[in-house]
N, C-alpha and C positions, 0 to 999 in steps of 0.2 A: 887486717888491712888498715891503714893508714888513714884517719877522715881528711878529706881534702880540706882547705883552707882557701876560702874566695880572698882573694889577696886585690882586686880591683878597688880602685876608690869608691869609697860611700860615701852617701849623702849626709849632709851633717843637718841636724834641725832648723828649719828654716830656710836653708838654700833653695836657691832657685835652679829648677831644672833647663838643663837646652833641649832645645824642641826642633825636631825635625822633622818637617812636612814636605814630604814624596806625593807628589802629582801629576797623573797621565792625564792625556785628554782623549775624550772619546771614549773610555773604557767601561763597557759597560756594567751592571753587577754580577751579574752570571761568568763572566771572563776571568776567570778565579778560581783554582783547581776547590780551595777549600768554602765557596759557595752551594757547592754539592756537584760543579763540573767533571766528569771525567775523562774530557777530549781536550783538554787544555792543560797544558804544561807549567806549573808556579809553582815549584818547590821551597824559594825563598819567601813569595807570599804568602805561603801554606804554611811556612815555618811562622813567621811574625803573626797570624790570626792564633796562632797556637799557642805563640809566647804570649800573649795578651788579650783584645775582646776584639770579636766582628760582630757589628752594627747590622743588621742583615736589611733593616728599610732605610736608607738615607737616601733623602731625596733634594734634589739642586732647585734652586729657584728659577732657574731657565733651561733649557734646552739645546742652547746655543753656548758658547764660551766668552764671549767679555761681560754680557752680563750677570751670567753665573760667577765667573773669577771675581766679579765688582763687587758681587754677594757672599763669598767667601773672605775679602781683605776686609769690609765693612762690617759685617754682620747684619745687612739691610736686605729686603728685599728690591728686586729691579724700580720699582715703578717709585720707591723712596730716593733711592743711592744715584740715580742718574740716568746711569750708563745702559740704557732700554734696548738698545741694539748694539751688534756688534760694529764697528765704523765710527762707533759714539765714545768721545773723551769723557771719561770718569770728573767731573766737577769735580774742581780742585779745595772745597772744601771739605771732599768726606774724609771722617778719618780711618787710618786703616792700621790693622791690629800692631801690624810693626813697628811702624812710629810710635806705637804704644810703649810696645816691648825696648825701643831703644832709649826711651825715656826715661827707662830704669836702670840700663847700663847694660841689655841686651847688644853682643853683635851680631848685626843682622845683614844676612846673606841672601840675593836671590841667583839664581841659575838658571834659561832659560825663557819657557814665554812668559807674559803677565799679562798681556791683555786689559789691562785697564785704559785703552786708549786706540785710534785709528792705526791701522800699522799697513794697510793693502799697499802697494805700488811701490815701496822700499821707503814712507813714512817712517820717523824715528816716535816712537811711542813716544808722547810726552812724560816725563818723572814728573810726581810728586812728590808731597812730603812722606816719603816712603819709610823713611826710618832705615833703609839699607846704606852698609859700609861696603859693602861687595855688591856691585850690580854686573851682572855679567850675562845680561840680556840677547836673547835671539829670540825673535816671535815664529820663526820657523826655519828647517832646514834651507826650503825653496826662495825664498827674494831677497835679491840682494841688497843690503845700506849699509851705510859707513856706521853702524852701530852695533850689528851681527857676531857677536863673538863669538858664537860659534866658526862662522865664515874664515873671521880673523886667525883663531888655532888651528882648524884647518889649513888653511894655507902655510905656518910657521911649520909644522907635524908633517902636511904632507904636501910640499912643493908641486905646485901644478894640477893639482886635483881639483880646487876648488874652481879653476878658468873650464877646466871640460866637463867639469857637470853643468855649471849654467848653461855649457854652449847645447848639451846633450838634454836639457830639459828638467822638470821637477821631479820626475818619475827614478831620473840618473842617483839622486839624493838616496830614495829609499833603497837602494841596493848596494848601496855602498858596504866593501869589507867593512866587518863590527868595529873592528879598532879606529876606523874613521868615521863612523856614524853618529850622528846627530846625539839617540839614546847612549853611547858610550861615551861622548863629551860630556853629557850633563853628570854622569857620574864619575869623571875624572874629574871636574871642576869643583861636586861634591870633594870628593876625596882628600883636594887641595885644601879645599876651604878647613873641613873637620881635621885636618893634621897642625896647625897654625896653633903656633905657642899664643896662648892669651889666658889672662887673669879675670875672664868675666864670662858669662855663659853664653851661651849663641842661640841664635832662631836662625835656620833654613831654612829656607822657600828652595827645593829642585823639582823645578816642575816638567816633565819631557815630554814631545810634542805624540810620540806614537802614546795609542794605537790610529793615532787620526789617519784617516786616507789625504794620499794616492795608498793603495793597499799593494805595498810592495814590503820586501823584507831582503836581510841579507841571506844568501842561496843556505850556509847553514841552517839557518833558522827554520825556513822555507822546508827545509830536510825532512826536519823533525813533524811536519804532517802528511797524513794523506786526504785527498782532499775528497775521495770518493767515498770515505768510511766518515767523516763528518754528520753528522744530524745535517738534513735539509732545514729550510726556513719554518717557523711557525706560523702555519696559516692556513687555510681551508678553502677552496677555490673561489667560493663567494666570498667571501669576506670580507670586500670592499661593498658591497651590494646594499649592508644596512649602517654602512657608516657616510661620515660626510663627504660631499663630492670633491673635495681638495684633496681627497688621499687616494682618488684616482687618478686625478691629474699628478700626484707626488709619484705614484707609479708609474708612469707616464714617463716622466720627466723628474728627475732630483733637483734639489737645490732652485725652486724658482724655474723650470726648465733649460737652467744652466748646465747641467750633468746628464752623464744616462743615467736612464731609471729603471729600475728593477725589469718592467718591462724589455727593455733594448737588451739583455743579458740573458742569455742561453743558462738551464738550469746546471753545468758543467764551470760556466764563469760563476755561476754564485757561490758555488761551492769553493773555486777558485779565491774569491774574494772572504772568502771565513778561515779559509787556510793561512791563508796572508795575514790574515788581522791577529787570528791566536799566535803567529809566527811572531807578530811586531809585540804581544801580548809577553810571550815567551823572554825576549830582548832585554825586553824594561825589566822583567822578571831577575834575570842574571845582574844587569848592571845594581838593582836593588840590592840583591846579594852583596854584592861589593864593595857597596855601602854600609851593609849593616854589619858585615866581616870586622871594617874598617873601626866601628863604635867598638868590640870587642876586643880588637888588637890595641886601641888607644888607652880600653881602660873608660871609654865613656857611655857603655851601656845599661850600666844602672843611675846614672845619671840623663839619662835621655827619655824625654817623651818622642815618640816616633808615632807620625800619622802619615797612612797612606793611604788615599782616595783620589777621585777622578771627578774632572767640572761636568759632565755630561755621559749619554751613552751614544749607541749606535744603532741603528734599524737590522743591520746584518742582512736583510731577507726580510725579516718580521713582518708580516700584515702589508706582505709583497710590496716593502719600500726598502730604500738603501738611505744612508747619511743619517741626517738630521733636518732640525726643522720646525713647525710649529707642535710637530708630534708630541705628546704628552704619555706615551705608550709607558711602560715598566722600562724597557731595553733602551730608551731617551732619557726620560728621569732620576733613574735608582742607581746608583752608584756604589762601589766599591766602599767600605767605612773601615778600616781597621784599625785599634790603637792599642800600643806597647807602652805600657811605662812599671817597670820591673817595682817591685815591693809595694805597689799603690793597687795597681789593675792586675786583679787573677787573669793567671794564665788558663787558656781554652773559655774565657767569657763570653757568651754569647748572648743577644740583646736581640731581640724583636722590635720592640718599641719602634715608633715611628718619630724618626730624627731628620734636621734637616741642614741641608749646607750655612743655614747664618746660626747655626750652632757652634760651628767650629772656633771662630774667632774668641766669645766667651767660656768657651773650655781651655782654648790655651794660655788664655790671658789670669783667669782661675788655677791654672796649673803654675803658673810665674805668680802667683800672689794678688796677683791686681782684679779683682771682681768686677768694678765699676767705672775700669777704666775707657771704655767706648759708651757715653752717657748717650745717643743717640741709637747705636746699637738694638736688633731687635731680637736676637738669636737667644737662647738659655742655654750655659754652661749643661754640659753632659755629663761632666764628673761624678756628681752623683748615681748616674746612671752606671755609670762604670764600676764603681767602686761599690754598688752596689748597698748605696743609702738607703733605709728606709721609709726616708721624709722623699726622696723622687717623685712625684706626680707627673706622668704624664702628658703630653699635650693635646695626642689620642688624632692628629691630622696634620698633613702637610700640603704648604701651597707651593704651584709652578705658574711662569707667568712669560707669554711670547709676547711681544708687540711687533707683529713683522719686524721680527731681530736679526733675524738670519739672511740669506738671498733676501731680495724683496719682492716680494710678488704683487702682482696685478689681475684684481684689487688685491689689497692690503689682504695679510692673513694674522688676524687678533684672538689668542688663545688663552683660558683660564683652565687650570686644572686642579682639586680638590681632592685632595686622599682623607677619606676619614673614616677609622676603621677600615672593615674589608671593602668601602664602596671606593669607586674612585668617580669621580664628575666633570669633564671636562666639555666649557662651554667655546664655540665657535661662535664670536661676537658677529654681530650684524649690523645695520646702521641704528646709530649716525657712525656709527666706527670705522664703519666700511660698508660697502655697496652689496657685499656678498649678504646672501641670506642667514640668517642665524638660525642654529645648527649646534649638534652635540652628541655625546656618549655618556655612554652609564653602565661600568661595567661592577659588576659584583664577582671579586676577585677570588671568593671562595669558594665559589662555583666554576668560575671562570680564569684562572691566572694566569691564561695566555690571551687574556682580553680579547678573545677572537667575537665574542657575542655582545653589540653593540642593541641597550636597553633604552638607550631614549627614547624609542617611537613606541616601547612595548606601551599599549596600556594596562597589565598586570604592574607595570613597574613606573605609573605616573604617578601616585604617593609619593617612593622613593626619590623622583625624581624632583618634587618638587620639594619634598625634606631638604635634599642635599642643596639645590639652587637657593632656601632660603639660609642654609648654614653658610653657605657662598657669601651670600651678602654680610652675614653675620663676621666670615672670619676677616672680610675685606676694609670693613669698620675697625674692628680689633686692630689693622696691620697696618691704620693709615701711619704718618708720620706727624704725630703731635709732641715733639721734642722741643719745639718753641716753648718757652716755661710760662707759665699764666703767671702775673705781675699783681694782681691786684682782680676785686671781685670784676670793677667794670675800668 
């Protein structure tokens, strides 16, 4: 038999790779056939963790989406970069990884949401210095503004659909046939974008709005589960019983008591609501596919670094809450991590280590060349890690950080959370921060990894507890924002 011959373009020494970064929101880590799931459908995910490395702890600096995505374009944490809540415009000083990359002759593309800015009530997010030649911006399926691209192809594609869903409501959005859905636009726009004759390499940003609720999907998709053979939620009847009193009121009421809450839902809708969510899980899954089809058909898959992860997760049910929130849980903070880059990163690589979202920016900015090109930046390239260097050290913990970002609640809900090692510590401020009582968890993950047993009030476990509150203070010094350069002794 005949040896085959890879006849696709290679990379010549020294070139710079294009990078493409695939973004859900809402998705949690576990929503992932190849995270050890086996009631969730990802074929194409499953393929791309296989061609290259899954990260198995990556965890976001918020919980929420504009300041997490503020944390991913900067490499900052929230409380540095700005943008502390969601409604809150990104300071127009921070820099962000693309401008970086365009500086060098990168063309830089985004598709979909971005979140670095207010966008509620049909707001036009305000641009920065983005470094994008392609901005082809929609913050969501659901409101409408004259800067909605998505809204705008639809209408051209499909005459008069776009007037009867607004009139038919947000929910009309998510059921939409595939071929006009929100997740099929962004990768049609992909598509467009990666077939464009050019002489210089590209950065993608396609970021798509599912698995975020309304938890609806298109009827096929919807198909593909049943929703009474699902795993029920993880959680144990008491289980709010030894944790803080905001996460019964969370079950109560979602979102600030803006939503329903786990409570108001019959255990047949909950299940309803995870069927729906792997369904929209499912969507994104395909349209990925046909994206990464599209890299092999062009000839630019060994030329491509390819990341795909997600700004946040979801409660599903979990510790009998839905959404998101000041929640600091696994299924809110831990996200999806995967990354391909053919002849660099072994295929089937898998990483334990604990990584975090202001990592990303200085991995791909190290994968284009540029190491020290975000001089404010707090995140550590990962490449090593990947690539599986010797000299890799650890960082051995990760921070998450809410500032009543999300709904707002009353009072205020101010949240710190600490991974380090198998502990995790998350502290419920109290005043002068807010009026509510300070409050907290401590959960030892290796006993417990569905964090259902809440160790703050143990006293077997008040050493531990107060180990980790002094490591708290210790990692929160380390991560202040000292990028002002000192001039002189005095």
């Amino acid at each position: 038999m005949d040896e085959q011959v890879d006849e696709s373009p290679r990379r010549e020494a020294g070139q710079r790779p294009n990078i493409l970064l695939l973004c859900t929101d809402q998705q949690r880590w576990d929503a992932l056939g190849a995270a050890g799931n086996p009631h969730i459908d990802t074929p194409h995910l499953d393929r791309l963790a296989a061609e290259g490395a899954r990260l198995t702890q990556c965890y976001v600096q918020s919980p929420v989406c504009g300041p997490s995505r503020a944390s991913l374009m900067t490499g900052r944490y929230p409380r540095n970069h700005g943008e502390w809540a969601n409604g809150v415009d990104l300071p127009a000083d921070q820099e962000l990884f693309t401008r970086a990359l365009a500086d060098v002759g990168y063309d830089c593309g985004l598709v979909g949401k971005l979140h670095l800015g207010a966008a509620a009530g049909g707001r036009v997010e305000p641009r920065l210095d983005d470094g994008f030649s392609t901005f082809r911006w929609a913050h969501d399926p659901y409101v409408s503004s004259s800067q909605n691209a998505y809204h705008g192809w639809l209408e051209q594609h499909f005459p008069g659909v776009l007037a009867r869903t607004l009139a038919q409501g947000p929910a009309a959005f998510d059921t939409l046939p595939t071929e006009a859905h929100y997740s099929h636009w962004v990768a049609e726009e992909a598509l467009g974008f990666l077939r464009r004759e050019r002489g210089q390499p590209f950065c993608l940003v396609a970021n798509f709005f599912d698995p975020h609720h309304g938890f609806g999907s298109p009827p096929e998709y919807r198909a593909r589960y049943c929703a009474e053979t699902l795993p029920p939620p993880s959680t144990v009847p008491d289980e709010l019983a030894d944790k803080p009193a905001v996460w019964t009121e969370a079950s109560r009421r979602s979102s600030a008591g803006r939503a329903r809450g786990f409570a108001e839902h019959s255990a047949e809708e909950i299940q309803e609501i995870k069927a729906q969510y792997y369904a929209m899980v499912s969507l994104v899954d395909d349209e990925v596919g046909r994206v990464l089809d599209a890299l092999d058909e062009l000839g630019l898959r060994e030329d491509t670094v390819v990341v795909f992860t997600s700004d946040h997760g979801e409660l599903l049910g979990d510790h009998q809450m839905l959404l998101k929130g000041p929640m600091m849980f696994d299924c809110s903070v831990r996200v999806p991590l995967l990354v391909r880059w053919p002849d660099r990163v072994a295929a089937g690589t898998v990483r334990e280590d604990l990584v975090q979202w202001i990592d990303l920016a200085p991995t791909l900015l190290e994968a284009a060349g540029l190491p020290e090109a975000l001089p404010r930046g707090q995140g550590r390239s990962l490449l090593p890690l990947l690539v599986g260097d010797p000299s890799w050290c650890p960082r051995g913990w990760a921070l998450s950080e809410y500032r009543d970002s999300g709904a707002p609640y009353d009072p205020p809900v101010h949240t710190t959370m600490l991974r380090h090692a198998s502990t995790k510590l998350v502290v419920h401020h109290g005043p002068p921060a807010t009026s509510r009582p300070r409050d907290g968890e401590l959960y030892d993950l290796a006993a417990d990894p569905g964090e259902l047993t809440n160790l703050w009030r143990d006293p077997g476990s008040a050493g531990l507890r107060l180990e980790m509150l002094e490591r708290l203070l210790d990692v929160l010094v380390a991560t202040e924002d000292r990028s002002n350069p000192r001039l002189a002794a005095f």
